[in-house]
mmCIF file of the N, C-alpha and C atoms, coordinates in Angstrom:
data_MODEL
# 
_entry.id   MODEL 
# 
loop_
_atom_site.group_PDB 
_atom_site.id 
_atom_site.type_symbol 
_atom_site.label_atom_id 
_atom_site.label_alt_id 
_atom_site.label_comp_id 
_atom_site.label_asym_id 
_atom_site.label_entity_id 
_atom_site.label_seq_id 
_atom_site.pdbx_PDB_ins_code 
_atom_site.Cartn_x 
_atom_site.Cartn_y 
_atom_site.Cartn_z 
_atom_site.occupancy 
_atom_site.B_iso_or_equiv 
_atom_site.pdbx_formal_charge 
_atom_site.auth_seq_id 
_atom_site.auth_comp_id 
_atom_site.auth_asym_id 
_atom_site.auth_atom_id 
_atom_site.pdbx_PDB_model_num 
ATOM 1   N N  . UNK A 1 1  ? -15.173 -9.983  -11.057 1.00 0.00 ? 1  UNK A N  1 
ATOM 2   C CA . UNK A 1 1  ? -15.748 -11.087 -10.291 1.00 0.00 ? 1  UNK A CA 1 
ATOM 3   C C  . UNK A 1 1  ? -14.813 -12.296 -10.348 1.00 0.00 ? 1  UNK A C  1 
ATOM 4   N N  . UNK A 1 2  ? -14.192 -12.357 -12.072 1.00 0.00 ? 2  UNK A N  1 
ATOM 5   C CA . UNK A 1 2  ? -13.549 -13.662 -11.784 1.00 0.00 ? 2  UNK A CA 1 
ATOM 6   C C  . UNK A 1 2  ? -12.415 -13.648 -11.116 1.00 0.00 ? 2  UNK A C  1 
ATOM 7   N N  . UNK A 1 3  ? -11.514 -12.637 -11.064 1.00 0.00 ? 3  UNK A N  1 
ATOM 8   C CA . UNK A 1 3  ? -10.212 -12.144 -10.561 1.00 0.00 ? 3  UNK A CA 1 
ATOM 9   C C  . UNK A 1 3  ? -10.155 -12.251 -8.867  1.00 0.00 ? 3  UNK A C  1 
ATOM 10  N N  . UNK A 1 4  ? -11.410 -12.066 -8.540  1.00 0.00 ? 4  UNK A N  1 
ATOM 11  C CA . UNK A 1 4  ? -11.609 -12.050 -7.077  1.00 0.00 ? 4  UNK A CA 1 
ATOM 12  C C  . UNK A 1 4  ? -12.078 -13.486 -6.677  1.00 0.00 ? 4  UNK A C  1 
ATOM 13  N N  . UNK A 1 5  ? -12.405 -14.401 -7.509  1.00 0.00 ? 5  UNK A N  1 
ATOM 14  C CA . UNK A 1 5  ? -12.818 -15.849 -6.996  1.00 0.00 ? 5  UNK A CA 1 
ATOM 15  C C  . UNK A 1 5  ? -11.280 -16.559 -7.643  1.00 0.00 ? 5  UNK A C  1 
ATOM 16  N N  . UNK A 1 6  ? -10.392 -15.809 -8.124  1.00 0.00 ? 6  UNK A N  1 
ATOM 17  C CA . UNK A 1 6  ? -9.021  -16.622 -8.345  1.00 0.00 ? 6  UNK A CA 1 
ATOM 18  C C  . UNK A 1 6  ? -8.001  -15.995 -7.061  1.00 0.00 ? 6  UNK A C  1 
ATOM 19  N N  . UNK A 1 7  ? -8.151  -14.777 -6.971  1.00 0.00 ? 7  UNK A N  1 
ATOM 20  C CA . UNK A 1 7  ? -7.145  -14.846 -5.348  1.00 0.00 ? 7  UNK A CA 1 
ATOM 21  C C  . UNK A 1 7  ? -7.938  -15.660 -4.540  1.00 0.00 ? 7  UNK A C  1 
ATOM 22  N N  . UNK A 1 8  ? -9.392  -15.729 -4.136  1.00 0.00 ? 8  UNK A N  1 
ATOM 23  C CA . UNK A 1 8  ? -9.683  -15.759 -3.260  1.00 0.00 ? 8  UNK A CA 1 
ATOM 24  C C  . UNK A 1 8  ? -9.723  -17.774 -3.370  1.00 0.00 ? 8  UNK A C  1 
ATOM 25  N N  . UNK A 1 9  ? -9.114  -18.099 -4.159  1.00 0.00 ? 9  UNK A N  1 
ATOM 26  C CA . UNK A 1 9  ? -8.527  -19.823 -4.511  1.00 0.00 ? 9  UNK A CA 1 
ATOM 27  C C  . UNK A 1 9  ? -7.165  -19.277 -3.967  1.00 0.00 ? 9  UNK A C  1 
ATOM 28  N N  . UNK A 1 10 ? -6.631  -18.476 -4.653  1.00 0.00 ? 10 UNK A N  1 
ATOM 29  C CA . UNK A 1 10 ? -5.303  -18.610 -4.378  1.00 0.00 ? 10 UNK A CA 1 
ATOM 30  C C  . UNK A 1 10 ? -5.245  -18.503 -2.527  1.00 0.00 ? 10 UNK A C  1 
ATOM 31  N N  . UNK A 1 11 ? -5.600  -17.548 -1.765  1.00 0.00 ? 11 UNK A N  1 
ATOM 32  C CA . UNK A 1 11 ? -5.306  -17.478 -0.968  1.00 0.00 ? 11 UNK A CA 1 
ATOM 33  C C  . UNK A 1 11 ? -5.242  -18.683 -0.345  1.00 0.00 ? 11 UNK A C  1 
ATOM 34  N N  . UNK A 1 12 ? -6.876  -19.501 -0.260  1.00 0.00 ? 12 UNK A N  1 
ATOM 35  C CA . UNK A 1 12 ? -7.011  -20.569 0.248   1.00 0.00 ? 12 UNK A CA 1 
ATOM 36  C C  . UNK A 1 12 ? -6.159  -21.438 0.183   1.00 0.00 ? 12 UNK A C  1 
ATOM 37  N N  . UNK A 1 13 ? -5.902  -21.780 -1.292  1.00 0.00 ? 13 UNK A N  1 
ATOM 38  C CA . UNK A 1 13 ? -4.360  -22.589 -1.271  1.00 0.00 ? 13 UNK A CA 1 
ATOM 39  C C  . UNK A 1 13 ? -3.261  -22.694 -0.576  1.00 0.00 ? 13 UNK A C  1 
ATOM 40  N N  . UNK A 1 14 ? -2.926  -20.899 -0.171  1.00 0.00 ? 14 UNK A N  1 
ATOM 41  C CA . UNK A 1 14 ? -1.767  -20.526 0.372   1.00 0.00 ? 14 UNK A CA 1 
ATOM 42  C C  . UNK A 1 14 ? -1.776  -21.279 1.765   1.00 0.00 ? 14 UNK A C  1 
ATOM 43  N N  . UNK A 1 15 ? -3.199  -20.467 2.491   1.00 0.00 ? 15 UNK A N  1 
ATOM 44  C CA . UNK A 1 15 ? -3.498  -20.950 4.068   1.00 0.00 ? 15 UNK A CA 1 
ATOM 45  C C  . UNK A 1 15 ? -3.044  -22.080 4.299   1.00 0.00 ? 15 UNK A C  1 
ATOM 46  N N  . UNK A 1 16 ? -3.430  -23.261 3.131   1.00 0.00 ? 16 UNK A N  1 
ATOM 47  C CA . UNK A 1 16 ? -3.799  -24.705 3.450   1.00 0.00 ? 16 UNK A CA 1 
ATOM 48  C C  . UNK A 1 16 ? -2.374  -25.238 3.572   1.00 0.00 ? 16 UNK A C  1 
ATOM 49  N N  . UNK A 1 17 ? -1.288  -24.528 2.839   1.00 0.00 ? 17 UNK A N  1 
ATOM 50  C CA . UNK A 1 17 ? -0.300  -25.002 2.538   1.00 0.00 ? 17 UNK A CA 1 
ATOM 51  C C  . UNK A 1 17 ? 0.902   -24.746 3.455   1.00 0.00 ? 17 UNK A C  1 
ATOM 52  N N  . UNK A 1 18 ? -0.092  -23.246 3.973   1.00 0.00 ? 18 UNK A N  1 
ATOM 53  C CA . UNK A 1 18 ? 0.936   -23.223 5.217   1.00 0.00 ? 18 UNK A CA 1 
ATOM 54  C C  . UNK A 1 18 ? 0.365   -23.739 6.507   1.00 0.00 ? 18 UNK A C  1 
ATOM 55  N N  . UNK A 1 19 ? -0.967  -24.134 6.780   1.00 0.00 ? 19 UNK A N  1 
ATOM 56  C CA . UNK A 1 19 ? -1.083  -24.736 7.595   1.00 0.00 ? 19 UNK A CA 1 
ATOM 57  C C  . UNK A 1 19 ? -0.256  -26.292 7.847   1.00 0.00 ? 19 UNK A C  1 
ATOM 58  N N  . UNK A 1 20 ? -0.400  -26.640 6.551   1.00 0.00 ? 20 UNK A N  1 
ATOM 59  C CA . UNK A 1 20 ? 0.184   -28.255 6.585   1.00 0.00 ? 20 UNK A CA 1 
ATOM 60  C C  . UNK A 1 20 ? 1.408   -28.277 6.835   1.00 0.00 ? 20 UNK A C  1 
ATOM 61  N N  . UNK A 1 21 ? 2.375   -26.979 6.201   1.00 0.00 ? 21 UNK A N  1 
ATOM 62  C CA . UNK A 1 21 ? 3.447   -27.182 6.657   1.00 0.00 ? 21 UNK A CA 1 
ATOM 63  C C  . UNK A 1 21 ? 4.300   -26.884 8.036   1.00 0.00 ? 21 UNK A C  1 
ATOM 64  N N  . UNK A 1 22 ? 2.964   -25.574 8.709   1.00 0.00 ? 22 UNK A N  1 
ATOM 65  C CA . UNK A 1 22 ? 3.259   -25.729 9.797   1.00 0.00 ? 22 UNK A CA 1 
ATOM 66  C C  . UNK A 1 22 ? 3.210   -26.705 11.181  1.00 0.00 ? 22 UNK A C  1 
ATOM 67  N N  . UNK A 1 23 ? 1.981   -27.879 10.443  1.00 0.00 ? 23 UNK A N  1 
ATOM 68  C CA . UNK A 1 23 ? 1.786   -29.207 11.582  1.00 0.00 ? 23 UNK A CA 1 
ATOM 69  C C  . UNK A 1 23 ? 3.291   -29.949 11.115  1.00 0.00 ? 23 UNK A C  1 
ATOM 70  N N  . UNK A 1 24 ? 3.275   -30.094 9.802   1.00 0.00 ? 24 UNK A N  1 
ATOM 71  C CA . UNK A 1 24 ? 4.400   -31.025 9.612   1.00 0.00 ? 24 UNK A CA 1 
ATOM 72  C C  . UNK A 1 24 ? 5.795   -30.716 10.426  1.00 0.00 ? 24 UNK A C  1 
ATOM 73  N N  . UNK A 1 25 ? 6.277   -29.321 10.538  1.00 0.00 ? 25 UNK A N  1 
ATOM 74  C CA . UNK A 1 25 ? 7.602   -29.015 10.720  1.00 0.00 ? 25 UNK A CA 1 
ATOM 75  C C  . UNK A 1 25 ? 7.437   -28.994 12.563  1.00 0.00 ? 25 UNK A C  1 
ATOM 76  N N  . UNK A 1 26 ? 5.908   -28.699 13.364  1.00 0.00 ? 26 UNK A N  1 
ATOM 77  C CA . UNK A 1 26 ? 5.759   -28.805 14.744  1.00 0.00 ? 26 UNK A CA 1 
ATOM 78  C C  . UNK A 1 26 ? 6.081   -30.225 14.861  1.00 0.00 ? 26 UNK A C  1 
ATOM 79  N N  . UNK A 1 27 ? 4.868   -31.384 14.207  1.00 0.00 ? 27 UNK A N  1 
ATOM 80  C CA . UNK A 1 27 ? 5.624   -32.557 14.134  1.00 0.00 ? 27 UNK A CA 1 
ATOM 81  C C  . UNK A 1 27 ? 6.890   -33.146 14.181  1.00 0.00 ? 27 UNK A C  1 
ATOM 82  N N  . UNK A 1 28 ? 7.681   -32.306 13.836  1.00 0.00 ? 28 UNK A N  1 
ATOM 83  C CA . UNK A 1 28 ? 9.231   -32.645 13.271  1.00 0.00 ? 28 UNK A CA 1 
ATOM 84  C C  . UNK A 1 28 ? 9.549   -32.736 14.588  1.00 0.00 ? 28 UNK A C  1 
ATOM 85  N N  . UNK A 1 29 ? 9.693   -31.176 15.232  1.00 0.00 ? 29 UNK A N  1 
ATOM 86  C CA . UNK A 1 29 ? 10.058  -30.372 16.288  1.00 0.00 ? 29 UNK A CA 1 
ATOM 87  C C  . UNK A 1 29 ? 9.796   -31.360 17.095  1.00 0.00 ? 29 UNK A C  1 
ATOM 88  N N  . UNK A 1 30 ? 8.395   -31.948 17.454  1.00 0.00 ? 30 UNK A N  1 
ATOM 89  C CA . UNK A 1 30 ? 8.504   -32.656 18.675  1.00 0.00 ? 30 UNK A CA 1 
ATOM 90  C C  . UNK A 1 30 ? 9.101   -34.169 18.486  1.00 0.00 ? 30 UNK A C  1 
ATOM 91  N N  . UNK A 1 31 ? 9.134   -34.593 17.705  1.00 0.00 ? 31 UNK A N  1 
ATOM 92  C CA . UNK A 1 31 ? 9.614   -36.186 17.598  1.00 0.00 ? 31 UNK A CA 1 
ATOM 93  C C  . UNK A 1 31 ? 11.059  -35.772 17.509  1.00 0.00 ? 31 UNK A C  1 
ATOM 94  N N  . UNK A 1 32 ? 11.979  -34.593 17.636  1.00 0.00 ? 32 UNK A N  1 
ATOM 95  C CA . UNK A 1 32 ? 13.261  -34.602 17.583  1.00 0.00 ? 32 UNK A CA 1 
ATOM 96  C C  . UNK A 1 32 ? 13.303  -34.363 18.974  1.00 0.00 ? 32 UNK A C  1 
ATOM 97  N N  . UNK A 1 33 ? 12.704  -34.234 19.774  1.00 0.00 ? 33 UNK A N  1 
ATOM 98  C CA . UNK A 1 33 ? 12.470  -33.149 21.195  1.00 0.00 ? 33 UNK A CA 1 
ATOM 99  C C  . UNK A 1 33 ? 12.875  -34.951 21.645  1.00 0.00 ? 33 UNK A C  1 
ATOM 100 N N  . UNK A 1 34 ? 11.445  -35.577 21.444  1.00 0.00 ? 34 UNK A N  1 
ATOM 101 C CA . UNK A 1 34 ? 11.290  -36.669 22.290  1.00 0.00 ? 34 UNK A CA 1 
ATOM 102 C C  . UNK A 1 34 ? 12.634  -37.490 21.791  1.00 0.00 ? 34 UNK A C  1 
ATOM 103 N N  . UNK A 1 35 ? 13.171  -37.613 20.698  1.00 0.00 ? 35 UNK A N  1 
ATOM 104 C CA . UNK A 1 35 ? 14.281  -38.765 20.373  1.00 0.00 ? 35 UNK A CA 1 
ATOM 105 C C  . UNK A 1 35 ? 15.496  -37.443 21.387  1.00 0.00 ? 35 UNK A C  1 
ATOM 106 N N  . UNK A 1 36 ? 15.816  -36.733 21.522  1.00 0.00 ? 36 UNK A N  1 
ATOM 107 C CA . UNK A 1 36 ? 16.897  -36.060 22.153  1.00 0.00 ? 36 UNK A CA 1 
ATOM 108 C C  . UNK A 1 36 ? 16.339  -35.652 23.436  1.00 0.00 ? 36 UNK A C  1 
ATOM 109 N N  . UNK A 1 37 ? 15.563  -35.747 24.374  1.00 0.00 ? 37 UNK A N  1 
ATOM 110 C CA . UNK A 1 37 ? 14.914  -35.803 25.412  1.00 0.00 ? 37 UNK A CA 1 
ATOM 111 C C  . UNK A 1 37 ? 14.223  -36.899 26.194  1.00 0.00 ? 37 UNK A C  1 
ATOM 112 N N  . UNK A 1 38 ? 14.693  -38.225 26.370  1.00 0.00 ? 38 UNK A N  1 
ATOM 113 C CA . UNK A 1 38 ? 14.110  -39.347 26.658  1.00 0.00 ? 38 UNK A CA 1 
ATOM 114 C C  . UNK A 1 38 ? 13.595  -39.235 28.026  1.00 0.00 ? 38 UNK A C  1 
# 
């Protein structure tokens, strides 16, 4: 039981972490778009 409520943290962690890093690096992407695309 406990092994399965520690992946199932871990995973969540994972998601969260790649969610954030995937807004951050789209973020990136477009504010380099718009500074080299006026």
């Amino acid at each position: 039981m406990h092994r399965h409520v520690r992946l199932f943290a871990i995973a969540c962690i994972l998601i969260a972490i790649g969610f954030v890093a995937g807004r951050f690096i789209m973020y990136n992407q477009v504010a380099h778009y718009d500074a080299t695309h006026p």
